[in-house]
N, C-alpha and C positions, 0 to 999 in steps of 0.2 A: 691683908690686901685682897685674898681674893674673899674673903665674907664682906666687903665694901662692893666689888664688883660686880657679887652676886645682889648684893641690895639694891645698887644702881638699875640696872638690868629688870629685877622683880618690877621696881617703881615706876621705870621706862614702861614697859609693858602695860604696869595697870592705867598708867597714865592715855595709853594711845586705846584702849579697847573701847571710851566712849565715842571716838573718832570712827572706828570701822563701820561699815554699810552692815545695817543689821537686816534680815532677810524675814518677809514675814509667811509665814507658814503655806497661805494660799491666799490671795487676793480675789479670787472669784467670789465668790457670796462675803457680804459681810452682814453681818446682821449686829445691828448695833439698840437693838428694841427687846432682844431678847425672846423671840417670839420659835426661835428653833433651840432644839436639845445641840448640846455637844455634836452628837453624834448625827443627826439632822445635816447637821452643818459643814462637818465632813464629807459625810454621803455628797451634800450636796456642789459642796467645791473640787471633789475628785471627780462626780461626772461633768463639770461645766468646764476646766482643765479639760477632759480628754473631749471634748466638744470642739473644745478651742483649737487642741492641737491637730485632730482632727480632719476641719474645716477650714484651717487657717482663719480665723476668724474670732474674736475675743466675746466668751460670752458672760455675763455680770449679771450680778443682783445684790443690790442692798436696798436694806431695810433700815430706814431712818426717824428718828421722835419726830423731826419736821423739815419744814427746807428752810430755816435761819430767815435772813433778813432778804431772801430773793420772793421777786414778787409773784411768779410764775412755777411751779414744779420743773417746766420745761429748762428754763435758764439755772433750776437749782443742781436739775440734771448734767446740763453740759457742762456746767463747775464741775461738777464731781469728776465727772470721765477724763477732764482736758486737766485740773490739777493733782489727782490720783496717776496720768500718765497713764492710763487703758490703752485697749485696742493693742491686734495684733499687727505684728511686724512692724515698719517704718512708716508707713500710712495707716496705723492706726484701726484698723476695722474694728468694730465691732457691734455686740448689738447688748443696751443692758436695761434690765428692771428695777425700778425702782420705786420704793413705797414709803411715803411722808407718815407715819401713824397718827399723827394729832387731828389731821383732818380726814383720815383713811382716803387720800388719791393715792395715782401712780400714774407712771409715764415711762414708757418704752421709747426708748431713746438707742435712734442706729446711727451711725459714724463711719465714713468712710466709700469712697466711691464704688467699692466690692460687694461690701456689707447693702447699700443700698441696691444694688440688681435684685439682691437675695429677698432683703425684707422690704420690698414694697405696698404701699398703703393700705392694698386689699387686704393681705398680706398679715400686718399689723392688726388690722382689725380682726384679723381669725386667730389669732394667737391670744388678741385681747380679749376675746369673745369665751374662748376656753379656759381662758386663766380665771380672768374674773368670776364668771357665769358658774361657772362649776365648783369652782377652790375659794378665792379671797372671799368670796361673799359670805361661806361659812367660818370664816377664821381657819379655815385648811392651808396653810401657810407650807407647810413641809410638801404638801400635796400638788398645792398651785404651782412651786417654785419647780418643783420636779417637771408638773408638766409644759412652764415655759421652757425648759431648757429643755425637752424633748421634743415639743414644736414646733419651735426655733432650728432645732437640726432636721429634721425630717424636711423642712420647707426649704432647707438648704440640699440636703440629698434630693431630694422633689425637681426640685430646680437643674441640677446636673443629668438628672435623668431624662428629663421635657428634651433637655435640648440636645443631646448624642441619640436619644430616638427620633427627634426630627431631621438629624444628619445621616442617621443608616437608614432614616426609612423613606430619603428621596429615592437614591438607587434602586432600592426594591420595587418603589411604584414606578417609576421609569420601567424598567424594565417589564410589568405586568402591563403598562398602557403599551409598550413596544409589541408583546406576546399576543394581546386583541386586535392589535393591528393588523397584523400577520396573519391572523385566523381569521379576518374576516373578509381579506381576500377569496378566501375559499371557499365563502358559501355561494352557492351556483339554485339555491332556491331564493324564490322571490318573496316576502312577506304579506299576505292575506289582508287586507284592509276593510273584509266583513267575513258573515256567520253563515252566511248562505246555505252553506252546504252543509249545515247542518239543522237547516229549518225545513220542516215537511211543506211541501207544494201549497198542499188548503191553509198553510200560513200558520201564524204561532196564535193561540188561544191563551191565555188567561185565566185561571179560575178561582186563583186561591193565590192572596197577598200573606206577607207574615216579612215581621219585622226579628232582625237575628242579629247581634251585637257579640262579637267577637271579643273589643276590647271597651275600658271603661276607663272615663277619666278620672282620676281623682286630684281635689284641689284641697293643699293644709296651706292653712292660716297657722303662723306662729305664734305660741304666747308670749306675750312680752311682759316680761318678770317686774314685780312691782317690788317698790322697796321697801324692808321691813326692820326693824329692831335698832336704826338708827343708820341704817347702812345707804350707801351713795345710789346709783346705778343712772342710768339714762344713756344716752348716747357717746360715745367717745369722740374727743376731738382729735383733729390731725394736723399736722402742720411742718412747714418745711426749715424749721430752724426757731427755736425760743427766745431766742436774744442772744446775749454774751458773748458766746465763740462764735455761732451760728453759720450758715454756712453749708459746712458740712455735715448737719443734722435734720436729721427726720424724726416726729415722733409723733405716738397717738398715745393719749392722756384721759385720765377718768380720776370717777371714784370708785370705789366696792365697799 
């Protein structure tokens, strides 16, 4: 009786373990192109994890063969985010990368009414600028992803910092326009409205001009990188929603 109960029991068990919520290791980077090591990949999902937890904020990147049967990268985008269940907290924030390999695009794709204070369109474009320009463009894949997700938190720290120094540094200038105030009560001399006094009687002569240049302008023109070895490049687009969920998405789109 009880080597039946113990059988039942064994069979119970093996029978419910396809049932349980299987948990996947890290959902922050996936790279499904194969284009990062093992170890790449880990690196890269334990700092986009502590970004997220961080920031409050979810930050993502996958790597995909293509965007299926969607017509736009940007719409292939918001699939992925709104059926993978991304973004952190209950509204969802967050900000993620993503790259089609068949036609080398990609689209930064942000979510969320928090997320979008953070990364806005200039914003987008400086992060794209760096990512692409520097990294995708060589196949530095390991290198790009690192420095989106370094970017992307920095513009986020950036941001928290603008604005508690525009909150502590009212009071401070209040206070320095109060202290001029104050002081200039007290001047009891009148200000000079010419040189007079220090020009001799027989008047000022002239005899010798000479030209003296303290500072100098300089003006650079930037190079605007040409495309080579089959690779994308030109302008990025922006836009405030792709289709699909839309709405709640912003993104700036290219190739490399």
């Amino acid at each position: 009786m009880r080597k039946k109960i113990l059988f039942l029991l064994s069979v119970l068990a093996f029978l419910l373990i396809p049932v349980l919520p299987v948990q996947a290791e890290s959902g922050y980077v996936v790279d499904e192109y194969n284009v990062l090591t093992s170890d790449e990949e880990s690196y890269l999902n334990s700092l986009a994890e502590s970004c997220s937890e961080k920031y409050k904020i979810g930050f993502y990147i996958r790597v995909m063969p293509d965007q299926g049967s969607y017509s736009t990268i940007e719409q292939y985008a918001e699939n992925l985010y709104t059926s993978q269940g991304l973004g952190y907290g209950s509204d969802k924030n967050g900000i993620m990368l993503v790259l089609c390999m068949e036609d080398r695009s990609f689209d930064i794709a942000v979510y969320g009414e928090k997320a979008q204070k953070y990364f806005t369109t200039s914003v987008r474009q400086d992060i794209a600028e760096r990512v692409v320009y520097d990294h995708l463009y060589y196949d530095n894949y390991s290198s790009g992803f690192d420095c989106f997700l370094e970017e992307s938190a920095s513009h986020v720290k950036s941001y928290f910092t603008t604005r508690w120094s525009f909150v502590l540094g009212l009071p401070v200038i209040g206070s320095i326009a109060t202290l001029f105030g104050l002081g200039s009560r007290n001047k009891t001399t009148a200000k000079a409205v010419s040189a007079n006094q220090y020009i001799e009687r027989s008047g000022l002569n002239l005899v010798t001009s000479q030209d003296v240049f303290l500072f100098r302008n300089v003006v650079r023109t930037p190079i605007v990188r040409q495309s080579s070895g089959g690779h994308g490049g030109g302008n990025f687009h922006h836009s405030g929603g792709g289709g699909g969920h839309g709405g709640g998405f912003s993104h700036t789109s290219g190739h490399f």
